[in-house]
LUMLONU-115489 format. One record per residue: residue in one letter; x, y, z of N, C-alpha, C, CB in turn. Coordinates in steps of 0.1 Angstrom, whole numbers, plus 5000, padded with zeros to 4 digits. Glycine has a CB too. Example, Ala and Ser with C-alpha at 12.3 -4.5 7.8 and 13.67 -1.06 7.14 Angstrom:
LUMLONU-115489
A513249435078512349555078513249675078511349555090
S512849785071513749895071512950005079514149945057
end
This chain:
LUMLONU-115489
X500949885000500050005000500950125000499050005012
X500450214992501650334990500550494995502350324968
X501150555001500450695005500650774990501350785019
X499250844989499250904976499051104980497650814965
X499851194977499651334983498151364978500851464978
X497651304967496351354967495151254968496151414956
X495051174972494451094977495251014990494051034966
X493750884995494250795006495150654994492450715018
X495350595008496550484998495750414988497350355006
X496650384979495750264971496550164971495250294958
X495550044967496449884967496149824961496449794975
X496749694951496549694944495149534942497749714939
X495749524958494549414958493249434965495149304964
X492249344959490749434962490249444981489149314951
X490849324984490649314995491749255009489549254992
X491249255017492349195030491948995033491749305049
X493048955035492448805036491948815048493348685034
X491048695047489748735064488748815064490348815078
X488748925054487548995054486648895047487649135047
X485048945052483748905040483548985036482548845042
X483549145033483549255026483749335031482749265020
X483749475022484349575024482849715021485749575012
X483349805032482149885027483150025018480949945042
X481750035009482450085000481550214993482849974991
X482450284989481450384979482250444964481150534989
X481650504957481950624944481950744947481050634933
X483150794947483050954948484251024938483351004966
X484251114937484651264932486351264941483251414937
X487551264934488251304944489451384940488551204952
X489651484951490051624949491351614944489951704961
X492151684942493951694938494351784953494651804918
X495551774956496251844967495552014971498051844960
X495852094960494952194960493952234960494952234956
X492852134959491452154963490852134978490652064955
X492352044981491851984989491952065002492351854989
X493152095001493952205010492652345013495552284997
X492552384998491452515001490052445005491152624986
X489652365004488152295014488952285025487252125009
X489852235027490452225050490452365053492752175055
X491352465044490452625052489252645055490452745044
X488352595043486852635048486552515061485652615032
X486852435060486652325074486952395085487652185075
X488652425086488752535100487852615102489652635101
X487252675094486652855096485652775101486253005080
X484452655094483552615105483852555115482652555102
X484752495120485052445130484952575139486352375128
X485952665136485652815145484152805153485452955133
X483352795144482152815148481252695152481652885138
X481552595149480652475152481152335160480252435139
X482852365163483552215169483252155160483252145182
X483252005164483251895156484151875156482851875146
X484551735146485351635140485851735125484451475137
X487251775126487951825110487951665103489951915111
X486951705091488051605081489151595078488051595072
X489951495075491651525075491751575058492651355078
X492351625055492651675040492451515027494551745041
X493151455034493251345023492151245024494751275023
X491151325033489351205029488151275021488251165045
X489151435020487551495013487851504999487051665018
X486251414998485451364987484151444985485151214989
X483351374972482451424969481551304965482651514960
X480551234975480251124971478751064961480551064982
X479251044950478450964939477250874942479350874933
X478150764949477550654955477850574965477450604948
X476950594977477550474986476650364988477950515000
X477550254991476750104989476850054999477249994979
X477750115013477150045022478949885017474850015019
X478249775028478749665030478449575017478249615043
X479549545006479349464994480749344998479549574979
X479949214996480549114996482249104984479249014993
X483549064995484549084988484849044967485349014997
X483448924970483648854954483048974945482648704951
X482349114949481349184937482449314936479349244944
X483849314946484749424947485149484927486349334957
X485549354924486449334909485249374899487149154905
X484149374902482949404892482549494898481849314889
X482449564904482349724911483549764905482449744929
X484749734903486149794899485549804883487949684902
X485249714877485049714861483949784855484949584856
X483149874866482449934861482650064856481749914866
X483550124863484850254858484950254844486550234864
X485250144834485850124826485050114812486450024831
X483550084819482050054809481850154797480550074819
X482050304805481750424794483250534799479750514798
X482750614786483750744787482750804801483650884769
X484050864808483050914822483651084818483650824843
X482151154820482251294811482651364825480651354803
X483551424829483251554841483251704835484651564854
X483651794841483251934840483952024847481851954844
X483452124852483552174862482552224875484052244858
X482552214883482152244899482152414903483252154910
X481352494909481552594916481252534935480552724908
X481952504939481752554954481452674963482652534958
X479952724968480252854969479352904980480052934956
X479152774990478652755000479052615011477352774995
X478352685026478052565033476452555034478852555048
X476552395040475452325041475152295054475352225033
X474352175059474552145068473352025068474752255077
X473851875076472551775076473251805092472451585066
X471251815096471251775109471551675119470551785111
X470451575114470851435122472251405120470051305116
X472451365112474351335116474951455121475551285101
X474551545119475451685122476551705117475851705134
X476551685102477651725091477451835083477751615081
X478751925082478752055079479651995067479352165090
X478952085055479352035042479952215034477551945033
X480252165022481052325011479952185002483752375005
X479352264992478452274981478252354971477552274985
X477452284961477652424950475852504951478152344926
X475452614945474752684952473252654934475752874958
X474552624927473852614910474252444908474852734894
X473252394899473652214893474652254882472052114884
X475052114884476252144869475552024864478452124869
X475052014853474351934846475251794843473952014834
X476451774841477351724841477251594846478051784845
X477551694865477451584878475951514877477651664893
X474951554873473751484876473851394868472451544875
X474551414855474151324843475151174844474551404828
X476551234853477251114858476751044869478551154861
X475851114878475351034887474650944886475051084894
X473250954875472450864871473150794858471050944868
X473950784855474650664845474950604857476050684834
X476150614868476150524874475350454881476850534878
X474250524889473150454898472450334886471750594904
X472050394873471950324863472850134863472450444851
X473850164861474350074860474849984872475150114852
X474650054885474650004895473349894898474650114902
X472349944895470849904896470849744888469750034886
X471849814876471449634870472449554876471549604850
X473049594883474049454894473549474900475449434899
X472149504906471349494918471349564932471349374920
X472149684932472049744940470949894939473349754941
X470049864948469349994944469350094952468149994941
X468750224938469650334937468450414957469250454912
X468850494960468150534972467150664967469350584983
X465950674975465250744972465650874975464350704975
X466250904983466751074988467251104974468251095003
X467051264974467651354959469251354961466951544957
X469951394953471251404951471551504953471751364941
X472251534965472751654971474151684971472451654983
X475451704957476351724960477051824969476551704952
X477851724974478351814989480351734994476751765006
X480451834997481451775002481751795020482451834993
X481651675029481751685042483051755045481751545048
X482951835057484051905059484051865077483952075053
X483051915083482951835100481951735100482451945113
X482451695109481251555115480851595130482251365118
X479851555138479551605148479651725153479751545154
X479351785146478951955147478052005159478151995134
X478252145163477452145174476352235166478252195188
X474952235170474252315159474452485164472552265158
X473852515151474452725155473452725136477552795156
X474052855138473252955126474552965116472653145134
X474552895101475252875092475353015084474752775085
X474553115087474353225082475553325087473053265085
X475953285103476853385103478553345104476353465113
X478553235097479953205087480253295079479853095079
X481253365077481253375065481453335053481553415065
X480753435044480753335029481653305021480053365020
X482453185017483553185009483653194997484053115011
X484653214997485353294985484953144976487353364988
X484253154961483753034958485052984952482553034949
X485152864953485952734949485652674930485252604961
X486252704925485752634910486852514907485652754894
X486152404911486652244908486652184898486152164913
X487352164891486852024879487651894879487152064862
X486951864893487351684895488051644880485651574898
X489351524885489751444872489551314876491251474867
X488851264889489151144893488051074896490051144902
X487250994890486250894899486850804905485350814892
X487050754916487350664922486150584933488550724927
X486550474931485950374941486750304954485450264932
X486350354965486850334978486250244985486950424985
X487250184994486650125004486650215018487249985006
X485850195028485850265038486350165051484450335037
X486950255062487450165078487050275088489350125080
X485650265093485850345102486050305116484950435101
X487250365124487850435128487450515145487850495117
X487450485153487450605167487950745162488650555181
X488950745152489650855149488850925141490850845143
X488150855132487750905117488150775109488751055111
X487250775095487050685089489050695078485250705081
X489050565077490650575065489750515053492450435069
X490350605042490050505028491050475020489150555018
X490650335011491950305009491050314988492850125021
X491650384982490950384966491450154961492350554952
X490350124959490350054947490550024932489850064947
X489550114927490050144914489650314911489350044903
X489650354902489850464900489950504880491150474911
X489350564877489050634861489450774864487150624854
X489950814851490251014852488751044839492651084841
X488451174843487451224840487751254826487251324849
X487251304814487351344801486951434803486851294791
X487651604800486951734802486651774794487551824807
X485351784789485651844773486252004767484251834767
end
């Protein structure tokens, strides 16, 4: 397993011996510099809300999570990267968010990029026909920045200076969480086609 500066490690094998699966998801993931300027915006709410900082090298933007998939469906979850040209774009970041119940403070974009929706439902698509189905909640791209947040008024953060992203990386992770915070370790992984 090798540490990657812009991402968590990757390996080349799908799984650990002894495991019966891995939980796992699809997300969006940043380069060194994006990542860096979402941890500023994480401090500044932390200022205001405590919580759990994400560490720089977990923030993602996630596609799809599946939850606990048996180690044999890992390699066909990996080969699905590989099915179509995967189109990206660009992103504006130019807000926070916030889910209550978990109490996760998120950076979001404020407009759709037609892009990300259209990548999202190809994969839920193709997810669906290997039998995982797609969840009913809408698709809220976001990127987590705290975890257990204390609640307060998002309004008087200030507003940041917006972020314009154009992800190059789908990747598929596995997830370990952690007392500390969750580790991911990438799987496989596709670069985006910008047009």
């Amino acid at each position: 397993m090798t540490a990657r500066a812009d991402g968590p490690p990757r390996r080349d094998a799908a799984h650990s011996p002894g495991e019966d699966g891995r939980r796992v998801f699809f997300a969006l993931w940043p380069d060194a510099e994006t990542a860096e300027t979402l941890s500023g915006w994480a401090r500044r709410a932390h200022a205001a809300f405590g919580g759990r900082v994400m560490r720089p090298e977990t923030l993602h933007l996630t596609l799809a999570f599946l939850g606990m998939v048996p180690n044999d469906r890992i390699a066909e979850l990996a080969s699905l990267l590989d099915e179509a040209v995967l189109i990206g774009g660009a992103l504006r970041l130019d807000r926070y968010g916030r889910f209550r119940g978990p109490r996760i403070v998120w950076a979001g974009p404020s407009a759709p990029a037609p892009w990300l929706d259209a990548l999202h439902g190809w994969l839920w698509r193709a997810l669906a026909r290997r039998g995982f189905p797609r969840p009913d909640e809408p698709f809220r791209p976001h990127v987590s920045l705290l975890r257990r947040a204390e609640p307060g008024d998002l309004s008087l953060l200030p507003v940041p200076e917006p972020l314009d992203w154009t992800p190059r990386r789908c990747v598929l992770v596995a997830s370990a969480p952690r007392p500390e915070g969750s580790f991911y370790e990438i799987l496989a992984e596709r670069t985006l086609r910008i047009p």
